[in-house]
TORKOL-4160 file (C-alpha; in steps of 0.2 Angstrom, whole numbers, padded with zeros to 4 digits, m for minus):
404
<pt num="1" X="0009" Y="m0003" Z="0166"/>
<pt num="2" X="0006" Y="m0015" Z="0150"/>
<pt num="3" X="0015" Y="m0032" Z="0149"/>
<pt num="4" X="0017" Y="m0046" Z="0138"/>
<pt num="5" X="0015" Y="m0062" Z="0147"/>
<pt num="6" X="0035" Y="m0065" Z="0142"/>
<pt num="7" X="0042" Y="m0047" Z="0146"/>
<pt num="8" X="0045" Y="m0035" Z="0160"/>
<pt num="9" X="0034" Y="m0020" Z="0163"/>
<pt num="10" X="0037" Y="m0006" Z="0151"/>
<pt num="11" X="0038" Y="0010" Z="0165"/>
<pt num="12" X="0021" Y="0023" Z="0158"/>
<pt num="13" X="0034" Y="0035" Z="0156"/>
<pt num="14" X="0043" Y="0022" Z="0146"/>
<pt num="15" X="0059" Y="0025" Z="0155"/>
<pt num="16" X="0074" Y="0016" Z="0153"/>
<pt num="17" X="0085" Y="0007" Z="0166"/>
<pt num="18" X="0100" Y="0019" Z="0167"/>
<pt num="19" X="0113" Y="0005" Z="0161"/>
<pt num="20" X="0104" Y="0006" Z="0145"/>
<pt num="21" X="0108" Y="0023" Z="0143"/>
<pt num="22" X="0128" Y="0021" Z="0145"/>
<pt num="23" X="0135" Y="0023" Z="0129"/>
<pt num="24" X="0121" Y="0027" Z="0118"/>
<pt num="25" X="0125" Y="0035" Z="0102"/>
<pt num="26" X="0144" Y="0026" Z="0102"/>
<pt num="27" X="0135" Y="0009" Z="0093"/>
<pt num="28" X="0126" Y="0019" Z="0082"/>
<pt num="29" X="0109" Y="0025" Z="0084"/>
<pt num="30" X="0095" Y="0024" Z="0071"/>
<pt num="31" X="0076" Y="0027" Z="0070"/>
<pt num="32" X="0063" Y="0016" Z="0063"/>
<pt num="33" X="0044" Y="0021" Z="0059"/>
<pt num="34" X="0029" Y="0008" Z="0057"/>
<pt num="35" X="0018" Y="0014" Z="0046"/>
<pt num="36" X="0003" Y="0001" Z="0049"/>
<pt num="37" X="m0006" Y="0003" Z="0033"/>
<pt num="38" X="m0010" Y="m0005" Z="0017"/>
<pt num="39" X="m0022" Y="m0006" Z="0002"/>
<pt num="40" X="m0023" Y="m0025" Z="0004"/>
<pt num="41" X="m0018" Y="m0037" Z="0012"/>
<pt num="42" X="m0005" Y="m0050" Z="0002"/>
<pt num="43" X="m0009" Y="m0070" Z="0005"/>
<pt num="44" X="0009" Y="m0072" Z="0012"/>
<pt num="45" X="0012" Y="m0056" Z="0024"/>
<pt num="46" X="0010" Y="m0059" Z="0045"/>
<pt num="47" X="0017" Y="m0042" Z="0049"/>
<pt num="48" X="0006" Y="m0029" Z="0061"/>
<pt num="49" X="m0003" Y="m0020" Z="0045"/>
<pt num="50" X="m0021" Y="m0016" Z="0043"/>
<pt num="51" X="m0032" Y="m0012" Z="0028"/>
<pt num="52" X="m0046" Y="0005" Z="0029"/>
<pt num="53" X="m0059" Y="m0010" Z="0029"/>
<pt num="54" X="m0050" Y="m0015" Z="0045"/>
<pt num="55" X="m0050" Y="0001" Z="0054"/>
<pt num="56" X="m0065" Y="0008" Z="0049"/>
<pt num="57" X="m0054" Y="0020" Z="0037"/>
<pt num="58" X="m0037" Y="0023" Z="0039"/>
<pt num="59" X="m0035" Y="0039" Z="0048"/>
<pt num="60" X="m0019" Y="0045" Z="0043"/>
<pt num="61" X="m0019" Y="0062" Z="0050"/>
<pt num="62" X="m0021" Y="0053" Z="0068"/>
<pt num="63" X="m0010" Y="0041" Z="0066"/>
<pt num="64" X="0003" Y="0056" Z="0061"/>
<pt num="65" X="m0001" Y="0065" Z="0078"/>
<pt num="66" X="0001" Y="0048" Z="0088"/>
<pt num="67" X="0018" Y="0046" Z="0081"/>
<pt num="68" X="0022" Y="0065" Z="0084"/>
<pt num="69" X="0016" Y="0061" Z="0102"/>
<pt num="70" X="0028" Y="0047" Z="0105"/>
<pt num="71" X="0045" Y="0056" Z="0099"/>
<pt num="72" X="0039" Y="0069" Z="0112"/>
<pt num="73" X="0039" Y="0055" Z="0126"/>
<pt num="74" X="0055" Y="0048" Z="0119"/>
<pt num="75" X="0063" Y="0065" Z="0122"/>
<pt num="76" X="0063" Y="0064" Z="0138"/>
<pt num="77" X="0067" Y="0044" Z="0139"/>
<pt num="78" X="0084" Y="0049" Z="0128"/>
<pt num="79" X="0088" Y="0067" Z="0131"/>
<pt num="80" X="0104" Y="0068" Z="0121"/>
<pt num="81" X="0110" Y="0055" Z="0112"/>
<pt num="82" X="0121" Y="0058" Z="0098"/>
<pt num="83" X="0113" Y="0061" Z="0082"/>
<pt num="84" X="0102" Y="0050" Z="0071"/>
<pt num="85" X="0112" Y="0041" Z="0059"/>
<pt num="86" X="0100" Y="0033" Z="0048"/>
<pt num="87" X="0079" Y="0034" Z="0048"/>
<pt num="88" X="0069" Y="0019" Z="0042"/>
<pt num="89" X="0050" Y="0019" Z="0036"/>
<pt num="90" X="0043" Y="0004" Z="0034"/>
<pt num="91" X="0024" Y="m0007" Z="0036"/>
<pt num="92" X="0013" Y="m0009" Z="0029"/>
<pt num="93" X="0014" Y="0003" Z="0015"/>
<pt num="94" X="0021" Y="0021" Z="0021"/>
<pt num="95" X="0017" Y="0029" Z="0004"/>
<pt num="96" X="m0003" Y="0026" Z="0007"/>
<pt num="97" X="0005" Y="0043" Z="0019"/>
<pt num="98" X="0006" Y="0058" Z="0008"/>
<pt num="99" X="0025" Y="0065" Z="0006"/>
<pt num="100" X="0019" Y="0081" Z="0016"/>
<pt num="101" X="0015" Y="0068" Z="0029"/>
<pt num="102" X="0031" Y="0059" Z="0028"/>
<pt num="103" X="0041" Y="0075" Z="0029"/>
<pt num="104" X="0031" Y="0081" Z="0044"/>
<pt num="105" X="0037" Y="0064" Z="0052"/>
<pt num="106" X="0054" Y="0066" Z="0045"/>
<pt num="107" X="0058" Y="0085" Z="0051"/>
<pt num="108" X="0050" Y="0079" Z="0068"/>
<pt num="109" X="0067" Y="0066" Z="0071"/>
<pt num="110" X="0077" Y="0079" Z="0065"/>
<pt num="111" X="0069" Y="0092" Z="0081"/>
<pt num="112" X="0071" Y="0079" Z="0094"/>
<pt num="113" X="0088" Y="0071" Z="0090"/>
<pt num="114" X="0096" Y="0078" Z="0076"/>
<pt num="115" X="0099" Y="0069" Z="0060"/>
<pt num="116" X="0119" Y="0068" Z="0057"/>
<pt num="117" X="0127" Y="0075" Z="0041"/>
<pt num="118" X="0125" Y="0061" Z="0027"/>
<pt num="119" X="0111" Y="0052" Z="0037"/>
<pt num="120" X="0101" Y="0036" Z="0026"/>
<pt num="121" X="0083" Y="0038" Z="0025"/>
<pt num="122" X="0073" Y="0027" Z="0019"/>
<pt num="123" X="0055" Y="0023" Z="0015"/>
<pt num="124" X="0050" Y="0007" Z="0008"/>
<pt num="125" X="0035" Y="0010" Z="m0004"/>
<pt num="126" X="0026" Y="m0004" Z="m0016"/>
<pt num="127" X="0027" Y="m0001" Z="m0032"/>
<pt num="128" X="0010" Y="0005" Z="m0037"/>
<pt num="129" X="0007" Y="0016" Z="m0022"/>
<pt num="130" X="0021" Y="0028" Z="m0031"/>
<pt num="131" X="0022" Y="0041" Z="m0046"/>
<pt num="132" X="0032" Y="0052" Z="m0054"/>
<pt num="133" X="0027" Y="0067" Z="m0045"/>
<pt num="134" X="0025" Y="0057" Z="m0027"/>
<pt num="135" X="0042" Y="0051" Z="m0029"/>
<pt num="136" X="0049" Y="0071" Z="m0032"/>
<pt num="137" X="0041" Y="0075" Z="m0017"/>
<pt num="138" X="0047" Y="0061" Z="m0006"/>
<pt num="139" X="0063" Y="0066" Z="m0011"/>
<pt num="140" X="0062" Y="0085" Z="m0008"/>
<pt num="141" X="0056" Y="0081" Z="0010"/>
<pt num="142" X="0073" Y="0071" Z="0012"/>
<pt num="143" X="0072" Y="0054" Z="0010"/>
<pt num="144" X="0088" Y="0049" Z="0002"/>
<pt num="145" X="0084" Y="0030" Z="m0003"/>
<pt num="146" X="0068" Y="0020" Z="m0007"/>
<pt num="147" X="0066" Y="0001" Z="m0006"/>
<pt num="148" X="0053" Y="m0004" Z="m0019"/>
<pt num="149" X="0042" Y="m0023" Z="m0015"/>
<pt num="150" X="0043" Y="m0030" Z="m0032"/>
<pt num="151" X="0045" Y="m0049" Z="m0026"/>
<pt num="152" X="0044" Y="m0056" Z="m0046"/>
<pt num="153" X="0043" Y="m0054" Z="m0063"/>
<pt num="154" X="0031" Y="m0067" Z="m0065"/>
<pt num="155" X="0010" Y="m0061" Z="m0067"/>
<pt num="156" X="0007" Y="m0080" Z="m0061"/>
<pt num="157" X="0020" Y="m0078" Z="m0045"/>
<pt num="158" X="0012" Y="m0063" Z="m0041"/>
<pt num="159" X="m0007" Y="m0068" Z="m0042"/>
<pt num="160" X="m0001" Y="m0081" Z="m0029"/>
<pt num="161" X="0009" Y="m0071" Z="m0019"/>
<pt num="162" X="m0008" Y="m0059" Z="m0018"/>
<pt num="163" X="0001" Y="m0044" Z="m0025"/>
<pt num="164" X="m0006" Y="m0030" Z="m0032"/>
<pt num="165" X="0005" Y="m0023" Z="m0045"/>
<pt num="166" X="0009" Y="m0029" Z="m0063"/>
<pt num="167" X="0025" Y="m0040" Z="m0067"/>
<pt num="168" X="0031" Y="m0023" Z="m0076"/>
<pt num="169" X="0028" Y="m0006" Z="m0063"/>
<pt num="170" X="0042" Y="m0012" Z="m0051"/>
<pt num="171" X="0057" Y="m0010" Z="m0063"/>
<pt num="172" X="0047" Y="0006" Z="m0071"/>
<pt num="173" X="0046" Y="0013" Z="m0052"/>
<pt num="174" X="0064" Y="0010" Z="m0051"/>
<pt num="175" X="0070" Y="0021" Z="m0065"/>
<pt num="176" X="0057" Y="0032" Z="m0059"/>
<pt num="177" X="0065" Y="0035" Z="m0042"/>
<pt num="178" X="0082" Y="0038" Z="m0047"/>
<pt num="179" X="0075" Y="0049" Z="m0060"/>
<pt num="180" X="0067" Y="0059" Z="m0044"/>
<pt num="181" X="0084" Y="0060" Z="m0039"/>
<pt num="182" X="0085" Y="0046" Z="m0026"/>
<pt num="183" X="0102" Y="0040" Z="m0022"/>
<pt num="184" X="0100" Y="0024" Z="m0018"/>
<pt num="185" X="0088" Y="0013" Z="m0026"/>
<pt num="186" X="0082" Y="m0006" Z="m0019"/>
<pt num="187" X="0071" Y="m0020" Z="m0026"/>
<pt num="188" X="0064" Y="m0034" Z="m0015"/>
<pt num="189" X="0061" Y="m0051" Z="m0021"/>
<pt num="190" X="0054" Y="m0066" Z="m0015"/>
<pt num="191" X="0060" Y="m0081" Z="m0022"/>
<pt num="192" X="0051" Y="m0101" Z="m0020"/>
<pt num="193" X="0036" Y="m0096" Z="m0022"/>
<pt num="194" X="0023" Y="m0111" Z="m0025"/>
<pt num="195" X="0023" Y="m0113" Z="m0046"/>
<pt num="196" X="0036" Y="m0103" Z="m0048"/>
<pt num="197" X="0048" Y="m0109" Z="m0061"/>
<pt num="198" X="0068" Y="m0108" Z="m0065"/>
<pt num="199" X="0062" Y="m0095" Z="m0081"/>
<pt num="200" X="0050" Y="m0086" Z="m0071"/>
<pt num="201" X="0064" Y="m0081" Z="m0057"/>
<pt num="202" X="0076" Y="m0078" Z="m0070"/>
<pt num="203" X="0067" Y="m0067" Z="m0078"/>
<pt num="204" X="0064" Y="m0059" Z="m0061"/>
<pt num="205" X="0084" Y="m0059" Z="m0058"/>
<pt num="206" X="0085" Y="m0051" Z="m0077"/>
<pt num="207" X="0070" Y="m0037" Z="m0073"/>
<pt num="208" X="0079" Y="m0033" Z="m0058"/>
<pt num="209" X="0097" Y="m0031" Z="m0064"/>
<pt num="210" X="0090" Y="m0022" Z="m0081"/>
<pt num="211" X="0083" Y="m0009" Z="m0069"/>
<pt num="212" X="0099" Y="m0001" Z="m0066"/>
<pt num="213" X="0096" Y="0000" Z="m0046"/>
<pt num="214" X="0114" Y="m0002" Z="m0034"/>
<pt num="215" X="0104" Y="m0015" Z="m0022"/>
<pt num="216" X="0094" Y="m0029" Z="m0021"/>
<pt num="217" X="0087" Y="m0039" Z="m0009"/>
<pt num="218" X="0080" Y="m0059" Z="m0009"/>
<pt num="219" X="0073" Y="m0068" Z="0003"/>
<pt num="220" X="0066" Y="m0085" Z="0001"/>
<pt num="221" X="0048" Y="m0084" Z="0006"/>
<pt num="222" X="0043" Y="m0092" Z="0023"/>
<pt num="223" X="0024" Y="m0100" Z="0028"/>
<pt num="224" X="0019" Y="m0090" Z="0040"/>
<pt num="225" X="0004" Y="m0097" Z="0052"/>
<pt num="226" X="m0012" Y="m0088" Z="0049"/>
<pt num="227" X="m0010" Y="m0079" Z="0031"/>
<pt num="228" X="m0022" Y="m0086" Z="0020"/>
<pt num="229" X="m0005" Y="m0094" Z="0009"/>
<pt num="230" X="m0002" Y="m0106" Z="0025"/>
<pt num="231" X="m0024" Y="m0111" Z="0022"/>
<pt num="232" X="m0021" Y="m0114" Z="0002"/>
<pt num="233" X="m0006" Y="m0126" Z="0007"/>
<pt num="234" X="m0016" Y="m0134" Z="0022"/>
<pt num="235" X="m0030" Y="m0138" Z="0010"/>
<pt num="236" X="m0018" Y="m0142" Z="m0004"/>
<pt num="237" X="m0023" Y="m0131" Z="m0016"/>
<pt num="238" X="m0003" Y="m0126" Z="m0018"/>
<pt num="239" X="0011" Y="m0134" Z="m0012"/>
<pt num="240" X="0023" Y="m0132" Z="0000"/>
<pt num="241" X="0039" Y="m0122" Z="m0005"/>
<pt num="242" X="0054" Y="m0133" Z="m0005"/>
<pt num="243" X="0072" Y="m0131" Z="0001"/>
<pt num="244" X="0080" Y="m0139" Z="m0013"/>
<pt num="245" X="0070" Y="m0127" Z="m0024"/>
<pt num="246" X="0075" Y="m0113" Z="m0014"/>
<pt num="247" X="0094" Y="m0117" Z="m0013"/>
<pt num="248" X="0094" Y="m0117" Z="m0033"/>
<pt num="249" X="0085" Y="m0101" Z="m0032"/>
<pt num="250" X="0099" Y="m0093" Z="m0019"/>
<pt num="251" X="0113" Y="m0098" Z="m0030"/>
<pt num="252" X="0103" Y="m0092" Z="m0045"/>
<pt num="253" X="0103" Y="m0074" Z="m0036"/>
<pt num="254" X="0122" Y="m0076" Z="m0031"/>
<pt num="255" X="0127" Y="m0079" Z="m0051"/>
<pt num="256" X="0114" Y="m0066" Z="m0060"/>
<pt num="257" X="0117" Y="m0054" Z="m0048"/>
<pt num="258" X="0138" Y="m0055" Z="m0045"/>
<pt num="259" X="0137" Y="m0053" Z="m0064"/>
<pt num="260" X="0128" Y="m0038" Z="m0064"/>
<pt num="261" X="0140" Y="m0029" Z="m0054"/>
<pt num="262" X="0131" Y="m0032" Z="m0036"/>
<pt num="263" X="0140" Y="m0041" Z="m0022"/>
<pt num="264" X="0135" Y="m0049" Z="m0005"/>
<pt num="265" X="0136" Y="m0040" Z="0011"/>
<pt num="266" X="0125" Y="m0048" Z="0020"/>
<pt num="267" X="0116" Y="m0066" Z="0017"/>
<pt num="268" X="0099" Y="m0057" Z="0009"/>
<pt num="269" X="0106" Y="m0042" Z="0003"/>
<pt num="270" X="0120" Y="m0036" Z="m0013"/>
<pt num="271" X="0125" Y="m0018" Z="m0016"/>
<pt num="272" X="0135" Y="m0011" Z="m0030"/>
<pt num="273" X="0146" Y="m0003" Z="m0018"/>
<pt num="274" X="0148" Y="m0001" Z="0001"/>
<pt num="275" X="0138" Y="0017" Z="0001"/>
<pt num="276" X="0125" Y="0007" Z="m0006"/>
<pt num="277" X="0124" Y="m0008" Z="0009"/>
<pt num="278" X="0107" Y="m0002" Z="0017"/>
<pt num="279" X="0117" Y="0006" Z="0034"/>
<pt num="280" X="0100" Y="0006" Z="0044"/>
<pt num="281" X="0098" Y="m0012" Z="0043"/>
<pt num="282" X="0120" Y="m0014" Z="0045"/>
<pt num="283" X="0115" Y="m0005" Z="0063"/>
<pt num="284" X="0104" Y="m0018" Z="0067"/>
<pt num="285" X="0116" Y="m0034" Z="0062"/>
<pt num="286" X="0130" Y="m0025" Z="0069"/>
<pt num="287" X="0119" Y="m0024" Z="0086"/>
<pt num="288" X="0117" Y="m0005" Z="0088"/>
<pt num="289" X="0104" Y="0006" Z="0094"/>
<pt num="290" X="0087" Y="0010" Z="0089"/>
<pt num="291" X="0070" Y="0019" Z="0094"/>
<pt num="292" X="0056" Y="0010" Z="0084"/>
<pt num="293" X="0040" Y="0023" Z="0084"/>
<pt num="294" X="0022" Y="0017" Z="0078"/>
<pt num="295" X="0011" Y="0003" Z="0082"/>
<pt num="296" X="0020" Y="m0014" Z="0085"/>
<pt num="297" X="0036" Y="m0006" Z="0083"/>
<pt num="298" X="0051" Y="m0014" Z="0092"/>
<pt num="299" X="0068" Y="m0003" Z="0098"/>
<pt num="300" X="0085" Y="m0009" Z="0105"/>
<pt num="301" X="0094" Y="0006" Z="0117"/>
<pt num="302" X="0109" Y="m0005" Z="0127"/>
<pt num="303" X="0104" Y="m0022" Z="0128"/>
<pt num="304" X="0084" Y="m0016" Z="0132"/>
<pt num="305" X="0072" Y="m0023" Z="0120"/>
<pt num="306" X="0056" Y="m0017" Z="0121"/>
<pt num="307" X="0041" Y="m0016" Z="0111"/>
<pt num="308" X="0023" Y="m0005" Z="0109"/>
<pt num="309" X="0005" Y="m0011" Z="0107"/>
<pt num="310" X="0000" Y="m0017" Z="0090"/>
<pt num="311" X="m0017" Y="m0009" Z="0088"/>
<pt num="312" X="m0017" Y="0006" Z="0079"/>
<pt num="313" X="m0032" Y="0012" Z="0088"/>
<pt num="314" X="m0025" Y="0005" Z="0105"/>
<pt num="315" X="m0006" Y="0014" Z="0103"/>
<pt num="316" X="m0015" Y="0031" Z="0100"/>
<pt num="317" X="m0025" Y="0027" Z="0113"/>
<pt num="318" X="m0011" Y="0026" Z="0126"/>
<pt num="319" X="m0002" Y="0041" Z="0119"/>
<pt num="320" X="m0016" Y="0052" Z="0120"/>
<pt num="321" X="m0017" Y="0048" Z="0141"/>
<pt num="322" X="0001" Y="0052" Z="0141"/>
<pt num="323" X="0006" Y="0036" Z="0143"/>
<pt num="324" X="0020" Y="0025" Z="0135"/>
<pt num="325" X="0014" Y="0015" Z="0121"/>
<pt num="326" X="0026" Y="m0001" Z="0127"/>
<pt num="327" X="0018" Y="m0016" Z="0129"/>
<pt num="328" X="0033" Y="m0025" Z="0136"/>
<pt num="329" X="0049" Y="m0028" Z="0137"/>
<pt num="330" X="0064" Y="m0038" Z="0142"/>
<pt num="331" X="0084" Y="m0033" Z="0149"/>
<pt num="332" X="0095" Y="m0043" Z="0137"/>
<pt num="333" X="0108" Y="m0058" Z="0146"/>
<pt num="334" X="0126" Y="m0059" Z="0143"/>
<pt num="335" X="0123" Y="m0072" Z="0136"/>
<pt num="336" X="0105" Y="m0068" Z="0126"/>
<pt num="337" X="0118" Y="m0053" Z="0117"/>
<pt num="338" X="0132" Y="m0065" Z="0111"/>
<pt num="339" X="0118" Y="m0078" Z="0104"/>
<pt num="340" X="0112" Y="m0060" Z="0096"/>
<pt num="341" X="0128" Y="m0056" Z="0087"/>
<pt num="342" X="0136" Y="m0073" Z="0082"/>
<pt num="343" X="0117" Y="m0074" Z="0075"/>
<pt num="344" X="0117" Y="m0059" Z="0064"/>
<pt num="345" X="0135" Y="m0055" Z="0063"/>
<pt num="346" X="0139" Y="m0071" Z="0054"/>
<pt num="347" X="0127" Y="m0067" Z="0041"/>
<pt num="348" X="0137" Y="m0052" Z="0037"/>
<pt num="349" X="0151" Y="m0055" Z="0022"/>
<pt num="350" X="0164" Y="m0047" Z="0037"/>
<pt num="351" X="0161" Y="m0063" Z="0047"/>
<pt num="352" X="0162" Y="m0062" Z="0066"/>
<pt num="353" X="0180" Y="m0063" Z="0076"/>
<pt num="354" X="0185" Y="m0079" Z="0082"/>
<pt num="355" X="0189" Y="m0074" Z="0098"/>
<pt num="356" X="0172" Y="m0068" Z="0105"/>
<pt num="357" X="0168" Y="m0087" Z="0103"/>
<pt num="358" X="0169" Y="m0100" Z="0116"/>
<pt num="359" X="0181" Y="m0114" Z="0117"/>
<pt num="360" X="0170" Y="m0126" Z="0111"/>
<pt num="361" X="0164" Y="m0114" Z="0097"/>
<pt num="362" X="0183" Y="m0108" Z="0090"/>
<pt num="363" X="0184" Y="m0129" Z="0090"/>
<pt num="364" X="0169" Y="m0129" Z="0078"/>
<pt num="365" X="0173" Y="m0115" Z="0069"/>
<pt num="366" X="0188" Y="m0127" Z="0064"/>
<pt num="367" X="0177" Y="m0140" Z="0058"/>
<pt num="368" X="0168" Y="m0129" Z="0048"/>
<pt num="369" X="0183" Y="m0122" Z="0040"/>
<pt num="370" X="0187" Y="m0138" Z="0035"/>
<pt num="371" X="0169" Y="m0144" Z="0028"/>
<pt num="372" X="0172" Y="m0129" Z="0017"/>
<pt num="373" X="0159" Y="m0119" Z="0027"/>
<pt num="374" X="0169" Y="m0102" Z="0032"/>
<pt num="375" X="0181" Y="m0093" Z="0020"/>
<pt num="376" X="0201" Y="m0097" Z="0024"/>
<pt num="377" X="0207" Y="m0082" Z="0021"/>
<pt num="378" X="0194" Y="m0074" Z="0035"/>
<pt num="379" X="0198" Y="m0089" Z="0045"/>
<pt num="380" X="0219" Y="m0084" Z="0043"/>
<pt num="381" X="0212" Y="m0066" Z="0049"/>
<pt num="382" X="0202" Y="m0072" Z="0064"/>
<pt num="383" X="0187" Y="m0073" Z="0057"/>
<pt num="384" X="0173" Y="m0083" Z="0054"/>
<pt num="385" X="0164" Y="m0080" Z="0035"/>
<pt num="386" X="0155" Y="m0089" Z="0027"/>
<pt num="387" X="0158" Y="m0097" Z="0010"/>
<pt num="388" X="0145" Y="m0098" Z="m0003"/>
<pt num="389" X="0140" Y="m0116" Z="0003"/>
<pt num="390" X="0140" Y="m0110" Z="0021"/>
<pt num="391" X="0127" Y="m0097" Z="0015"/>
<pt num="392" X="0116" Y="m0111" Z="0008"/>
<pt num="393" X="0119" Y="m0120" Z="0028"/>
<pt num="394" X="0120" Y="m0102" Z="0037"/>
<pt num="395" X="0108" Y="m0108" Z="0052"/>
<pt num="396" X="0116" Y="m0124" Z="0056"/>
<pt num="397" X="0133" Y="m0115" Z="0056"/>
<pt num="398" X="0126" Y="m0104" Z="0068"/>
<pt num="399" X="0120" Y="m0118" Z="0081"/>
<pt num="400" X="0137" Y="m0126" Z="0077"/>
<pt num="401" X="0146" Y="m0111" Z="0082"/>
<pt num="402" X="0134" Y="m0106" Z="0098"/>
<pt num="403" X="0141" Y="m0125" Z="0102"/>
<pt num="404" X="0121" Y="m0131" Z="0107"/>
């Protein structure tokens, strides 16, 4: 058996505890897939990706047939749940894998589980790893939406940010995509960036909504620990990005994009419409169910959280013995899983109910009503919301609310 020095043994047949399995399907159940690979590697990225250089060349084809090898074990792990409601591809890049590839992956979900009528699938994909053709493809194989890395507009923020791509091909892989017939179109950005200035991020924000695409996300870029941008800002060769330079940026974001037709659901995230809310990612705020395949991958079935070996080579490895690829895992608390959903359900525009609060956290909710913090009309509802200003501050509404 594998473990993390934090987490349970994961069982070699990667068996679940049978109160995991009560209810599965009834929370929503949705598959993600790491693909671990990328051309290069950008200066700001921690996630588990690997370069060819790094692997000795990336071996696709293998990494294809490992992942095959681990729906076959979860087969067994969850028989019958109900059908898959949305498919996820992320990394890592999952177009360096070609469509045919992808499909194969695709088609394979859809043996084991079933995909439900009308399920989202998505692949995220940066800009330059796609074409006309490549994007036909992915769309004949049955992906149905494609979240496009453009991060910014500006050639400056993006030689910082180690990105590969022109300040152009983002919004041009946009059209390209609904051109292929996608019908749901999304463009990441990054925003307070080291050097980047109020133009440069409205002319990302004016890039973004000329494209034409029904969602966008935006994330305030965070210093990870061992990415060569944490190194340039240890040795002062950049500085530091700055809250209040982020919170100008936020509300930036909130006015270009209302404007455009986009609205909030979720703190990062606006959509044209609610088909166009990203429904895999809904599943996870709204604490449903989930079977994450590839290296590193994490999964969510009934308050069990596990997670497999990062190590391309090593989660093949394990798979090929017969074994589970799980690295460890850990059996959720009552009280972990109402920490997890007044966490990410506040961040939803739906807000959370008042009434799966404590005492002492309805009592705080009132005081964060009244700082102008949560949205009075949710509030009048029973619920908590947050309020443009409580957007800005969502992390210390949250500790407010969890009462600590």
């Amino acid at each position: 058996m594998a473990q993390l020095p934090d987490g349970e043994p994961v069982p070699d047949d990667g068996a679940l505890p049978e109160s995991a399995l009560t209810g599965v399907g009834g929370r929503g159940f949705g598959v993600y897939l790491h693909v671990p690979f990328c051309a290069s590697r950008c200066g700001y990225c921690d996630f588990n990706t690997y370069t060819a250089s790094e692997l000795g060349g990336a071996d696709t084809e293998g990494y294809v047939e490992a992942v095959l090898a681990e729906l076959a074990l979860a087969a067994k792990v969850l028989p019958a749940p109900p059908r898959v409601d949305t498919v996820f591809v992320g990394g890592g890049t999952p177009t360096l894998l070609r469509p045919d590839q992808l499909g194969r992956l695709l088609e394979a979900v859809d043996r084991t589980w079933g995909l439900a009528p009308g399920a989202e699938v998505t692949t995220e994909a940066n800009p330059e790893s796609v074409d006309p053709a490549k994007l036909r493809a992915l769309r004949a194989a049955g992906f149905t939406r494609i979240s496009l890395g453009m991060q910014s507009a500006a050639p400056g923020v993006l030689r910082i940010l180690d990105r590969q791509h022109t300040a152009g091909r983002a919004p041009q892989a946009a059209t390209e995509a609904r051109e292929a017939g996608f019908e749901h179109v999304n463009l990441d950005l990054i925003y307070g960036t080291p050097g980047e200035g109020a133009d440069d991020f409205a002319a990302s924000l004016a890039a973004v909504t000329g494209a034409g695409v029904d969602h966008v996300s935006a994330y305030a870029l965070i210093v990870e620990d061992g990415t060569r941008l944490a190194a340039r800002i240890r040795r002062g060769e950049i500085a530091a990005p700055d809250d209040d330079v982020a919170a100008d940026r936020y509300l930036a974001a909130e006015a270009a994009l209302t404007a455009a037709g986009l609205d909030w659901y979720e703190v990062s995230n606006w959509a044209a419409d609610e088909a166009a809310r990203c429904a895999h990612n809904l599943l996870y705020w709204r604490g449903g169910d989930w079977w994450g395949l590839g290296p590193g991958a994490h999964s969510h079935v009934g308050g069990v959280r596990w997670w497999n070996v990062k190590h391309p080579a090593r989660y093949a490895a394990r798979l090929a013995e017969g074994l589970s690829p799980g690295l460890g895992r850990e059996v959720l608390t009552g009280e972990q899983r109402h920490t997890e959903e007044v966490l990410l359900r506040l961040r939803l525009a739906e807000g959370l109910p008042l009434d799966v609060l404590s005492p002492d956290g309805r009592t705080a909710a009132g005081r964060a009503l009244a700082d102008g913090l949560l949205e009075p009309s949710a509030y009048a509802d029973g619920r908590a919301a947050l309020t443009l200003r409580g957007r800005l501050l969502a992390d210390a509404v949250v500790h407010a609310l969890l009462a600590w």
